[in-house]
C-alpha positions as CSV (number, residue, x, y, z in Angstrom):
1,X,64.0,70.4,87.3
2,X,66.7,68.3,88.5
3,X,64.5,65.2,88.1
4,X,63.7,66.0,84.8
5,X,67.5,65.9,84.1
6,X,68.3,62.9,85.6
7,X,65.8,61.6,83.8
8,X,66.4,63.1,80.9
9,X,70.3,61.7,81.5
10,X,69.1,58.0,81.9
11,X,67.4,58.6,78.7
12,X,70.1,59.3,76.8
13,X,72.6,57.0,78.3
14,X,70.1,54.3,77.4
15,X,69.8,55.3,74.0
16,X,73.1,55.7,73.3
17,X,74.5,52.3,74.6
18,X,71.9,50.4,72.6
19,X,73.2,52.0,69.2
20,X,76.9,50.9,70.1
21,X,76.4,48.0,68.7
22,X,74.5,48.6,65.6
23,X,75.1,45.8,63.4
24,X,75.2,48.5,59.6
25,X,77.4,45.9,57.6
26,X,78.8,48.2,54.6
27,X,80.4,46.0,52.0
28,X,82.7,47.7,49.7
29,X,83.2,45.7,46.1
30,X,86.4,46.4,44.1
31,X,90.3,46.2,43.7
32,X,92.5,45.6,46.9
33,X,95.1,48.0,45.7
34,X,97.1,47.6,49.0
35,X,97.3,45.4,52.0
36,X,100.0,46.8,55.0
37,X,101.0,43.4,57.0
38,X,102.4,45.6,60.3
39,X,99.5,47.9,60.8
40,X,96.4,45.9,59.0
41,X,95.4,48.5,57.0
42,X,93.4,47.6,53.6
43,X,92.5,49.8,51.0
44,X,89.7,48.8,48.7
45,X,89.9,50.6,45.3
46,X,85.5,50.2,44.4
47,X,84.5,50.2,41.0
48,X,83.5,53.9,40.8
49,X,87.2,55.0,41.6
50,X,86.7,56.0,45.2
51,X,89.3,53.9,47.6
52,X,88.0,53.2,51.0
53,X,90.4,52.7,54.0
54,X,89.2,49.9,56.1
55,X,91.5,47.6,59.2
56,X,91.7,43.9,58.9
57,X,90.5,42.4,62.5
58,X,92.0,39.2,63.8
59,X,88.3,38.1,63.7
60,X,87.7,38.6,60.2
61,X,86.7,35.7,57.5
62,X,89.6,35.2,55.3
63,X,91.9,36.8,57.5
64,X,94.7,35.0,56.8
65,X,94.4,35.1,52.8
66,X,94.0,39.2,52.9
67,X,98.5,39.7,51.4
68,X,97.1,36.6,48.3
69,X,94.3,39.1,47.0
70,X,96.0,42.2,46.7
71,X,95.6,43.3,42.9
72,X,92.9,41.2,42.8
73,X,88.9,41.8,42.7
74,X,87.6,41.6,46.4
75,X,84.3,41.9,48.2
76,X,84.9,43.6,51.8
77,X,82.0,43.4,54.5
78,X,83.1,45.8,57.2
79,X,81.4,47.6,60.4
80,X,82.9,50.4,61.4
81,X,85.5,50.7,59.4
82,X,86.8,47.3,60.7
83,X,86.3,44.2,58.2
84,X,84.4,40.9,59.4
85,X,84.8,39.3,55.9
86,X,87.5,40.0,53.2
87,X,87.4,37.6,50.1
88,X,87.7,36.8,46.1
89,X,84.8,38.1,44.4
């Protein structure tokens, strides 16, 4: 029994570290009705009303243009609710 823990343990240690990094872009198309210089938050009003709360990395493609597009039409790649790309669409 205990082996058959252990085991079992490994298994899902294992598992779980190799979906950490999964790699699921979502990409969220729409209005960037805000932008929050001091805390890097973004919100992303899409095209079907719903507004999705994403944080601007240090990282991210277009970075530095993010406070230029707000009111503007955006595309947002993100993973985990942090963005990798922000830019005109």
């Amino acid at each position: 029994m205990k082996k058959a823990f252990a085991t079992l343990a490994i298994v899902s240690l294992a598992l779980g570290s190799a979906y950490a990094g999964c790699g699921k872009v979502v990409t969220n198309e729409g209005k960037l009705k805000s932008f929050d210089a001091a805390t890097k938050a973004v919100v992303v009003e899409g095209k079907d009303g719903k507004e999705a709360k994403l944080t601007l990395t240090p990282s991210a493609k277009g970075a530095d243009d993010a406070a230029k597009l707000v009111g503007k039409d955006v595309k947002v790649d993100s993973e985990h609710g942090k963005i990798t790309s922000i830019a005109k669409a």
